[in-house]
C-alpha positions in Angstrom: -11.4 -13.6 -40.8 -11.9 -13.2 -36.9 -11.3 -9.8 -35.6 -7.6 -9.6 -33.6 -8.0 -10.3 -30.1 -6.3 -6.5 -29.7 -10.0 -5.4 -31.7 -11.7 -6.8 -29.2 -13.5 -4.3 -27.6 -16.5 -4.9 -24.9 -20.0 -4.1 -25.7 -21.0 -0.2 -24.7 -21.9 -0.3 -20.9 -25.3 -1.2 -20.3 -27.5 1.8 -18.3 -28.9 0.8 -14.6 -31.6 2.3 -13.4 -32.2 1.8 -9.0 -36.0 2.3 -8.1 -36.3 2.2 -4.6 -38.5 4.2 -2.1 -39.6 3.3 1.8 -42.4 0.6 2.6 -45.6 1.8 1.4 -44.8 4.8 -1.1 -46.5 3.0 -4.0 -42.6 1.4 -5.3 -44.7 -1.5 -6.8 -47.5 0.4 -8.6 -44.9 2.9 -10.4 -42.3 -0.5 -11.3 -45.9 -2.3 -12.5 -46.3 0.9 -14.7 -43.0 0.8 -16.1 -43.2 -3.1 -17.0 -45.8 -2.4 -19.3 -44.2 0.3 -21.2 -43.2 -0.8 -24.8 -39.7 1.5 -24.3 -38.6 -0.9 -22.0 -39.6 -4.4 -23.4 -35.7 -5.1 -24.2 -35.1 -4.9 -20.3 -34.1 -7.0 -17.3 -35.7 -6.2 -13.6 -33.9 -7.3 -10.6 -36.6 -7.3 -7.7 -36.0 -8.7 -4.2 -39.6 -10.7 -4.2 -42.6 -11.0 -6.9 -44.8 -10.1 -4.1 -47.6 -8.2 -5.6 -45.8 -7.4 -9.0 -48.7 -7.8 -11.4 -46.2 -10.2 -13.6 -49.0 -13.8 -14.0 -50.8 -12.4 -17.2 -47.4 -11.5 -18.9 -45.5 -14.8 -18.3 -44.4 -16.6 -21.5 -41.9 -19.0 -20.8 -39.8 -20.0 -17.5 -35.9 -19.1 -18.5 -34.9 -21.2 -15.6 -36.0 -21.1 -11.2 -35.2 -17.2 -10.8 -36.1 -15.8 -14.1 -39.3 -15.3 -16.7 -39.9 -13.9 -20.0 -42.6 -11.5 -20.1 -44.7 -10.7 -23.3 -43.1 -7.4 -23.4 -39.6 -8.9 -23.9 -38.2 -8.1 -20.4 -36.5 -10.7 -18.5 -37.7 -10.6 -14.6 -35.9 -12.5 -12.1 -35.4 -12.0 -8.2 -32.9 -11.1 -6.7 -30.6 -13.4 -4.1 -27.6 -13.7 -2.5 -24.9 -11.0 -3.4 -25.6 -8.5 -5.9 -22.4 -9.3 -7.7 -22.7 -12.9 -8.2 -26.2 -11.5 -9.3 -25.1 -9.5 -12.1 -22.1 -11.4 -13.3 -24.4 -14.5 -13.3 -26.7 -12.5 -15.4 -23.5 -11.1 -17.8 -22.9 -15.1 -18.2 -26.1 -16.3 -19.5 -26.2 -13.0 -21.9 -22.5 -13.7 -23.6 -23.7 -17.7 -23.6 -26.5 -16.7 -25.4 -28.9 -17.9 -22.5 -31.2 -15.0 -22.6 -31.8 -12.2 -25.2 -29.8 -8.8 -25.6 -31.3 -6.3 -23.2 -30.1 -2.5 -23.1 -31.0 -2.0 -19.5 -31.2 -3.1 -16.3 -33.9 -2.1 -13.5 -32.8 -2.5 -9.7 -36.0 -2.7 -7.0 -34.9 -2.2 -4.0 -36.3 -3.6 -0.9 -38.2 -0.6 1.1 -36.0 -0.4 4.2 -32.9 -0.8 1.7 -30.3 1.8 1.6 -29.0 2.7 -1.9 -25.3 2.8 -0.8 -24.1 -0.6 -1.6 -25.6 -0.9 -4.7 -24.1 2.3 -6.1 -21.3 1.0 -4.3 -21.2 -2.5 -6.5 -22.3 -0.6 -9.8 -19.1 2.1 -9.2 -16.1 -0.2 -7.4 -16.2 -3.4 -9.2 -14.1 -3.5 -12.3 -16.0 -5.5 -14.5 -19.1 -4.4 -14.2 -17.7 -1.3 -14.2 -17.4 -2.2 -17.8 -20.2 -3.7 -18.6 -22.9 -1.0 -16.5 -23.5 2.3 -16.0 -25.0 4.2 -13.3 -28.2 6.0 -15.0 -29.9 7.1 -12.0 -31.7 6.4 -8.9 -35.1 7.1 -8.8 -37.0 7.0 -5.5 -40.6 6.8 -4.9 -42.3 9.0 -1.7 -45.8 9.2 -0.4 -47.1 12.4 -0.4 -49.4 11.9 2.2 -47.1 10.2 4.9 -43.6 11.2 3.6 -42.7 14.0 5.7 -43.7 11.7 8.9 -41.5 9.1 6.8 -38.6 11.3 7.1 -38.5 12.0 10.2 -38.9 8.3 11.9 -36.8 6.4 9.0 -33.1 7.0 8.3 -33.7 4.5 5.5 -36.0 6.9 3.9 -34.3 10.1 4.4 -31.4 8.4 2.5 -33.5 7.3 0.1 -34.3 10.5 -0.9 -31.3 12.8 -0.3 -29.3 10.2 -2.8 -31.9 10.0 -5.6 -31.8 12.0 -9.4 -35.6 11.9 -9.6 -38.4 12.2 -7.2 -41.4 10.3 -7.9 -44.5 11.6 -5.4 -47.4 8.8 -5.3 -50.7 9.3 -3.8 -51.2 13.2 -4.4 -54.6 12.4 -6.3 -55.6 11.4 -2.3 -54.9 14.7 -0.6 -58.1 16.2 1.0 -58.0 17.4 4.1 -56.2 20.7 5.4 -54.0 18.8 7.2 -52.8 16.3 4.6 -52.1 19.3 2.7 -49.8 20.6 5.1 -47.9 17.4 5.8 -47.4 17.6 1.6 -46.1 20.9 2.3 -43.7 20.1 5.2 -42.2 16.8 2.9 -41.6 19.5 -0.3 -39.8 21.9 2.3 -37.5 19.3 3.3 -36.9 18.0 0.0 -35.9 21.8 -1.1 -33.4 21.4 2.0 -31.8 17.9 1.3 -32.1 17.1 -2.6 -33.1 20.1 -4.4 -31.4 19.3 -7.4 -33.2 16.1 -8.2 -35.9 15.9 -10.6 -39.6 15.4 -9.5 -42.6 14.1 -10.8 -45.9 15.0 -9.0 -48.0 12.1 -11.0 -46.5 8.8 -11.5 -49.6 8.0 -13.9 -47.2 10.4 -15.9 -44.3 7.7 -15.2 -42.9 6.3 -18.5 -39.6 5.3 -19.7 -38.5 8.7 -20.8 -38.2 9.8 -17.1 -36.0 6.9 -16.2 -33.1 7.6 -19.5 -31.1 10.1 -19.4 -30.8 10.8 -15.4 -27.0 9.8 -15.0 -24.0 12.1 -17.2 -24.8 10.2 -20.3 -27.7 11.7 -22.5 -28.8 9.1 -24.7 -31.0 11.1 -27.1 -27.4 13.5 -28.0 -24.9 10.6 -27.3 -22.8 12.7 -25.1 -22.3 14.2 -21.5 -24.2 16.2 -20.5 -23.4 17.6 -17.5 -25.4 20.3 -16.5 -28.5 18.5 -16.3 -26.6 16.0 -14.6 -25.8 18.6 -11.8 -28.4 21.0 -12.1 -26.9 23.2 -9.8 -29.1 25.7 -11.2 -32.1 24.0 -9.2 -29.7 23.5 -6.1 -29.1 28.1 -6.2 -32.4 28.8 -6.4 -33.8 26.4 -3.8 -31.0 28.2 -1.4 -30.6 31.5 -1.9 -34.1 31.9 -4.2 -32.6 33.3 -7.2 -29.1 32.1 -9.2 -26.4 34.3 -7.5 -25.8 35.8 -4.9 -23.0 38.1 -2.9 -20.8 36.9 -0.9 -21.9 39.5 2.0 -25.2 38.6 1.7 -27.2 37.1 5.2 -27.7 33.4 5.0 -30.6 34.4 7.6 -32.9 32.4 4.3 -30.4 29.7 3.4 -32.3 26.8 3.8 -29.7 24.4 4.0 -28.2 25.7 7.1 -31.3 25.1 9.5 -32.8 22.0 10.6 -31.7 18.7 8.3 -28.5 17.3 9.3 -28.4 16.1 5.6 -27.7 18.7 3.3 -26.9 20.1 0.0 -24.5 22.9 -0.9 -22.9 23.7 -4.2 -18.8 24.3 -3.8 -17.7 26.6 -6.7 -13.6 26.9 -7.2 -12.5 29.6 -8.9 -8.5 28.6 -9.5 -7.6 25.3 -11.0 -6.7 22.0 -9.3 -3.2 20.6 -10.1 -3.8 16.8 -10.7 -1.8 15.9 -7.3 -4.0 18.0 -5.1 -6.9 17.4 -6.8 -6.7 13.3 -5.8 -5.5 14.0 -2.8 -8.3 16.5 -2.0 -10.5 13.9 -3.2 -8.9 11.5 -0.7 -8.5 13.6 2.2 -12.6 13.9 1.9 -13.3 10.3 1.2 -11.6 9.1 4.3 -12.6 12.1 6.8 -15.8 12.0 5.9 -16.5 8.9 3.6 -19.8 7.8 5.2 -21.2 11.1 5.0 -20.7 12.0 1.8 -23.8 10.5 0.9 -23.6 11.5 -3.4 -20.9 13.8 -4.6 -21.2 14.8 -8.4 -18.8 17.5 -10.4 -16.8 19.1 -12.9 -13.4 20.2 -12.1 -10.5 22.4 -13.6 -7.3 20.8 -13.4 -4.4 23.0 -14.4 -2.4 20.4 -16.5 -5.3 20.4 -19.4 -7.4 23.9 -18.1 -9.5 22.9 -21.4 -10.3 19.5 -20.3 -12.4 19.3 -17.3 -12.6 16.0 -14.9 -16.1 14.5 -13.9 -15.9 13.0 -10.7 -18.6 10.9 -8.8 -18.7 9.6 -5.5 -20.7 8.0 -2.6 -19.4 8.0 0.5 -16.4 6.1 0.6 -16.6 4.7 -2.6 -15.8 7.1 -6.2 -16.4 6.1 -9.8 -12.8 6.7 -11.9 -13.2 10.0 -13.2 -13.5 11.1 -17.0 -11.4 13.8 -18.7 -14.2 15.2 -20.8 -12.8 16.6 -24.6 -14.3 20.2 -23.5 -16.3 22.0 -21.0 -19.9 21.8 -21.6 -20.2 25.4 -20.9 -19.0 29.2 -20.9 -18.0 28.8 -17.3 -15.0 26.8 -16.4 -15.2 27.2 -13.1 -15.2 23.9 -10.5 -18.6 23.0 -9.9 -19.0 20.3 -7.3 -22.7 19.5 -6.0 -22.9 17.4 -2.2 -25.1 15.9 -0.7 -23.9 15.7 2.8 -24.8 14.1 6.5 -23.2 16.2 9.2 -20.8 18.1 7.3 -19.4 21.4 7.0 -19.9 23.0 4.1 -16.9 25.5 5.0 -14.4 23.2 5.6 -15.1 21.3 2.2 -15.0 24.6 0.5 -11.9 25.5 2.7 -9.6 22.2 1.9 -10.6 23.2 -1.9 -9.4 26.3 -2.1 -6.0 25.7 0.0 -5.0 23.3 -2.5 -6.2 25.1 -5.1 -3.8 28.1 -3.2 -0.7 25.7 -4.3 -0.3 24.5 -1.0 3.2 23.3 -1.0 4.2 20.1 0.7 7.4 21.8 2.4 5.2 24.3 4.4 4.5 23.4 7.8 0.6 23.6 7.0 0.6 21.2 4.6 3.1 18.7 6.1 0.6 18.7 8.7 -2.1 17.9 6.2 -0.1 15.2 4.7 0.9 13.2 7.8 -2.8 13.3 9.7 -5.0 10.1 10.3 -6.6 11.3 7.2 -4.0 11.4 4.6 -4.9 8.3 2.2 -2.7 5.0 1.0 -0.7 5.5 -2.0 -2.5 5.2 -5.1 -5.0 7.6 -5.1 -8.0 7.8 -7.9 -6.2 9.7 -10.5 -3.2 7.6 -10.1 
């Protein structure tokens, strides 16, 4: 008998991982690596041009003009037009039975790409919100030229404020003095934009088991697992060089207040969110500063459920529906939000927390000026 169309229930989300990283970095040697790795023979990679992808020796058959089957197993095809018609064309041939089962999907990006609109399509679209998850972006930097990269390309510095794990090529060609130094400059920056990303210093170390696992979802436990998804651990040491620090204490060594008009900062809440001001908090940030929120991961209290924390995640404008998780994942059940920010005050994010965390009222003056700003969003907002 054929299950009740009410037992219907889609397939478990499918991980993506977004490889990307600026003209030059080595993107193709590290994706050419990971196409030969047996962990990911039941995959599909989306690339914008075969270019020098070392794919000729492991052709088997021609699936149809934009895709082949390697000897591995995974399916190969370029990628066209919009990214949506992309993936939903791809969902089509996999529920017709057109290509083989896969459990994951590889994004190359071009190298002047921006990552945006593809987190952007993987987190706003409805179906493919279920049919993918986000995994991680992992983007690839030359350790030789990066820190000149930086500078000179906005693409770049993007690139690698937004990404989960840093992948350095070329450090087996550092010689000279002052190649050492420009490696040195490009980790200082890092510290100062993404500290809280993951790093590899050898991508002949580059297998599959850096890719899984980057996003909330920890395949190896089958649950969240959200403090290596924020890592805000890595995030308080790289700014204050140790895990806590007083209130009073200088910033005179706070490396995220100097230089980089991207930044990261940690904002920790101490008193519950009711669910009201936490979406409109949410929404008061997305569209004051929606562009320059380049990645915002967190856990929050809310004070309807204080034992079930939401997960947010966001970039720029655009946010993923939160989660209520069952628990905390942790002895602290504080609000722990981690930014990643382009010309943005850390204090007056911190600041609109904890005034609606105050239970700021909607009949006080302050407030009724809040609510009726340019900023205050449409009806509807995400935990509606």
């Amino acid at each position: 008998m054929s299950a009740a169309p009410s037992d219907r229930r889609p397939p478990p989300p499918i991980p993506v991982t977004i490889l990307t990283g600026f003209l030059g970095a080595g993107k193709t040697t590290v994706l050419n690596r990971l196409l030969r790795d047996p962990a990911l023979a039941r995959s599909v990679v989306l690339i914008n041009e075969f270019g020098e992808i070392g794919l000729d020796h492991l052709f088997v058959e021609k699936i149809d003009g934009d895709m082949v089957m390697m000897a591995s197993g995974c399916l190969c095809c370029t990628l066209r037009g919009d990214l949506i018609d992309t993936l939903e064309n791809l969902l089509r041939r996999l529920d017709n039975g057109r290509i083989p089962p896969f459990d994951r999907l590889v994004i190359e990006t071009t190298g002047l790409a921006d990552p945006a609109p593809i987190l952007h399509t993987l987190m706003g679209h409805p179906y493919l919100l279920l049919r993918f998850r986000l995994d991680g972006l992992v983007t690839v930097l030359d350790a030789i030229n990066g820190a000149a990269t930086l500078e000179t390309h906005p693409e770049s510095l993007r690139q690698a404020a937004m990404a989960d794990l840093l992948v350095f090529s070329k450090i087996d060609l550092i010689r000279s003095d002052e190649e050492k130094r420009a490696f040195a400059r490009l980790l200082e920056r890092l510290e100062r934009i993404n500290a809280g990303a993951r790093r590899l210093d050898d991508p002949k170390l580059l297998d599959a088991n850096h890719l899984l696992g980057l996003g909330l979802y920890n395949p190896e436990t089958k649950a969240t697992d959200v403090a290596r998804w924020l890592n805000v651990e890595a995030l308080a040491v790289a700014t204050h060089g140790h895990g806590h620090h007083s209130e009073h204490e200088s910033h005179d060594h706070d490396i995220n207040r100097h230089g980089d008009s991207i930044r990261a900062f940690v904002l920790v809440g101490e008193k519950p969110l009711s669910p009201s001001s936490c979406d409109l908090f949410l929404e008061i940030l997305r569209n004051a500063h929606g562009p320059n929120l380049l990645r915002v991961k967190g856990i929050i209290a809310l004070t309807d459920d204080p034992s079930r924390p939401l997960v947010i995640h966001g970039v720029q404008h655009v946010f993923h529906p939160p989660t209520r998780l069952d628990a905390w994942p942790d002895a602290d059940h504080r609000t722990r939000i981690v930014f990643i920010v382009h010309n943005t005050s850390p204090q007056f994010v911190q600041g609109l927390y904890d005034a609606f965390a105050g239970d700021l009222g909607i009949d006080r003056p302050d407030a009724q000026a809040l609510t009726e700003s340019p900023l205050t969003p449409a009806r509807g907002g995400l935990l509606a």
